[in-house]
N, C-alpha and C positions, 0 to 999 in steps of 0.2 A: 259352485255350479249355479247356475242359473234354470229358471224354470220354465216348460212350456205346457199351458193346458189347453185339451182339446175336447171339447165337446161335439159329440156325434150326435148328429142330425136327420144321417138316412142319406144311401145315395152318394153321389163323391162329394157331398153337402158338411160340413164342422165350420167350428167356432174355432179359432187358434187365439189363445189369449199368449201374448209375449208384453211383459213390462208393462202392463195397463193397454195395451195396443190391442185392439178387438179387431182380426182378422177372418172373413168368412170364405171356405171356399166354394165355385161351382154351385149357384144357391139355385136349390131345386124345393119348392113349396106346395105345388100341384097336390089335392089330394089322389089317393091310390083311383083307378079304374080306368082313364081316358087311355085308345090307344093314339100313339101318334108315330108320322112320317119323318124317316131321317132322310127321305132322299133316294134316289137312284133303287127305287123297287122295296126298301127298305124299311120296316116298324117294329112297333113296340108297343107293350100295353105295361103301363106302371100298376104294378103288384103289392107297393108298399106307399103311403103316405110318411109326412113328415113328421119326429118325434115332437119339434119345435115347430112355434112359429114367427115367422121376422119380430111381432112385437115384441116377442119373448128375448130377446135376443139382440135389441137395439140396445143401444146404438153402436154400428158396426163403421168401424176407419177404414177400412178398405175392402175391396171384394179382390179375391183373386181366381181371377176367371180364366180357367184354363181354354174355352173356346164357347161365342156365342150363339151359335150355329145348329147345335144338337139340343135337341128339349130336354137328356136326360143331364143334360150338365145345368142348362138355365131355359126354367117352364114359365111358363106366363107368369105367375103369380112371384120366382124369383128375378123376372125380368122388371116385375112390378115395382120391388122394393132398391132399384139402384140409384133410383134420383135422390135417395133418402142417405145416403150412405157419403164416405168422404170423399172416395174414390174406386174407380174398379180400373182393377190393370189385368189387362189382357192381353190379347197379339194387335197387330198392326189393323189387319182387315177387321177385328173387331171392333179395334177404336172409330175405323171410319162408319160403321154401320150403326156404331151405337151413339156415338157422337158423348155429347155433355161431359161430365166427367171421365170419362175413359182416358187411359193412358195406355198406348201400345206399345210395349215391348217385341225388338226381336230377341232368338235367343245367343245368349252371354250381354246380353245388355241391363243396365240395371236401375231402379232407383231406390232413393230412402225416403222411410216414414220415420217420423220422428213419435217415440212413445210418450206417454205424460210423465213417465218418470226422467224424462231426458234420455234413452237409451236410443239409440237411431238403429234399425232395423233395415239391414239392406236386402233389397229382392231382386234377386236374378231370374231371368227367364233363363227355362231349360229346354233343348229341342226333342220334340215329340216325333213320333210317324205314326199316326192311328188308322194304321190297317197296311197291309201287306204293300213290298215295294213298288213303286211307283202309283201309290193310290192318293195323294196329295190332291191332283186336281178334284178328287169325286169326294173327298170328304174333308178336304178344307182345312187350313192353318190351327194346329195345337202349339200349347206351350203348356209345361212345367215351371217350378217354380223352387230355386234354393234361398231361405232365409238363413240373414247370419244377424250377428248381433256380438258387441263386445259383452264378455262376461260367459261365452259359451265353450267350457270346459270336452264336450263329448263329440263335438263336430257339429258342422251345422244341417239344418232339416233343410228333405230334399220331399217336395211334392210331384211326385211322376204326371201328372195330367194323365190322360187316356193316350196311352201307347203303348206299342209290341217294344218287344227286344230289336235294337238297329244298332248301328253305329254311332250316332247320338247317344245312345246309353252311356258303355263304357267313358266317353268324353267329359261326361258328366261328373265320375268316379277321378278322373284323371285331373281336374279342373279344383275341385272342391275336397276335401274328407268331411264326408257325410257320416254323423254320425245315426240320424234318425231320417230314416226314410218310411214315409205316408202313400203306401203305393195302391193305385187304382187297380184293378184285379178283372175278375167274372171272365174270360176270357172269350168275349164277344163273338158271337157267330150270328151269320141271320143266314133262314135257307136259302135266301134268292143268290147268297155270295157264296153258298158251298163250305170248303174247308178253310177259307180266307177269316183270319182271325183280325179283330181289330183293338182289342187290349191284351194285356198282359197275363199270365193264368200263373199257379203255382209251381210250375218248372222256372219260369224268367223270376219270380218274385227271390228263390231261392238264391238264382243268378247272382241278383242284385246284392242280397243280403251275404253270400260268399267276395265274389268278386270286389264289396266295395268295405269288407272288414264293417260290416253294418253292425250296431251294436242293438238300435232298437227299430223294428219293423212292425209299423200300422197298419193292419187291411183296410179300404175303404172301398166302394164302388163295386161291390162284388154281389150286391143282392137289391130285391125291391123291382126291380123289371124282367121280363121274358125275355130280352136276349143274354140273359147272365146265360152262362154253359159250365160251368163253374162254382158250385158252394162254396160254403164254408167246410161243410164237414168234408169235399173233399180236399179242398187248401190243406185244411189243419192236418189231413191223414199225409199230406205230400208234404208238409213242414216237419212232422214226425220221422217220418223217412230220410230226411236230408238232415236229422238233428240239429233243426234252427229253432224248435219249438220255443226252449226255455229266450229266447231273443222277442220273440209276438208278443207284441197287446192287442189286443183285442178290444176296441171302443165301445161299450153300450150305448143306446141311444141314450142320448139326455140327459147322461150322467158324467160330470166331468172326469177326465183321466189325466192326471198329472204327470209330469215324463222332468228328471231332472239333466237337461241337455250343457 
């Protein structure tokens, strides 16, 4: 088997080390207290700072940016550190916004990084819907992301970006055997939207982790801002309920987590 370690950062923010290949995602740096505007009536006050900081943490070969658009995926200070990096792949409209190294993916499209051990590392975009149907025009192109890599025994890892349960999901099960899925959580509400959810909460995480014979399931993105709706302690009481507990890891900040994939 081959190995993937992940270091948690706070936020849908980690370090994905595969084969020497330093992969960061969603780089969120901002310290805790600033609120900020997502848009269309919408905000957020971040409640947690970052375990890590970019120097800590360089030198990083790609960013995978699941959308450029929302502060809590990429805040000034992670927007800061991209010219320093190899590359950031993200969606189409984010390539043109950010310009310089960006690489836009749509999704099932894909390219490869090459690691220093010679292992090549393919990245597929996955298709997202972040927020209820038909809400694409108001909050803007997401993407997921599946890495594969020869030498991977357990399936390959599947990063959900910030999405609900869609059609796109299953597609993604059906396309790939995902062995470890890194899924975004906190199940997004803001008042001005009502009951309109815009990520994933512990019923879909379940979903995911039935439906696609998951063997290892990461929470990320589930804390650190006021629109989480969503804990931990209530995830982990709905993972006990659905007897997927002993399948969770659980990331500390800061502290690497090794997963043999």
């Amino acid at each position: 088997m081959s190995a993937l370690t992940i270091t948690y950062v706070g936020g849908p923010t980690a370090l994905l080390e595969v084969a020497g290949l330093r992969l960061l995602t969603d780089p969120t740096f901002d310290p805790a207290g600033r609120r900020y505007n997502f848009g269309w009536g919408t905000s957020s006050r971040k409640l947690q700072g970052p375990a890590l900081t970019p120097a800590e943490l360089a030198p990083i070969d790609a960013v995978l940016l699941s959308h450029d658009h929302h502060d809590d995926n990429l805040d000034d200070a992670g927007r800061a550190m991209l010219p320093s990096v190899g590359s950031v792949i993200t969606t189409p409209s984010g390539e043109r916004r950010l310009g310089g190294n960006a690489i836009g993916l749509t999704p099932w499209s894909s390219t490869v990084l090459p690691a220093p051990d010679g292992t090549e590392v393919r990245i597929t975009a996955t298709p997202c819907r972040h927020g209820p149907p038909l809400s694409r025009p108001l909050v803007g192109e997401v993407v997921g992301f599946v890495l594969e890599w020869e030498g991977q025994r357990d399936g390959a890892v599947w990063i959900t970006g910030d999405t609900v349960w869609f059609s796109g999901i299953p597609e993604v099960g059906g396309r790939f055997d995902v062995g470890t899925a890194i899924v975004h959580l906190g199940g997004v509400r803001f008042p001005v939207t009502g009951p309109a959810r815009f990520t994933m909460n512990a019923a879909e995480a379940v979903r995911v982790a039935d439906d696609f014979g998951i063997r290892t399931l990461v929470p990320i993105h589930y804390e650190g801002w006021k629109h989480f709706r969503q804990g931990r302690a209530a995830v982990e009481a709905a993972f006990r309920e659905a007897g997927i507990e002993d399948r969770v890891r659980w990331p500390v900040a800061a502290q690497p987590l090794t997963l043999e994939v």
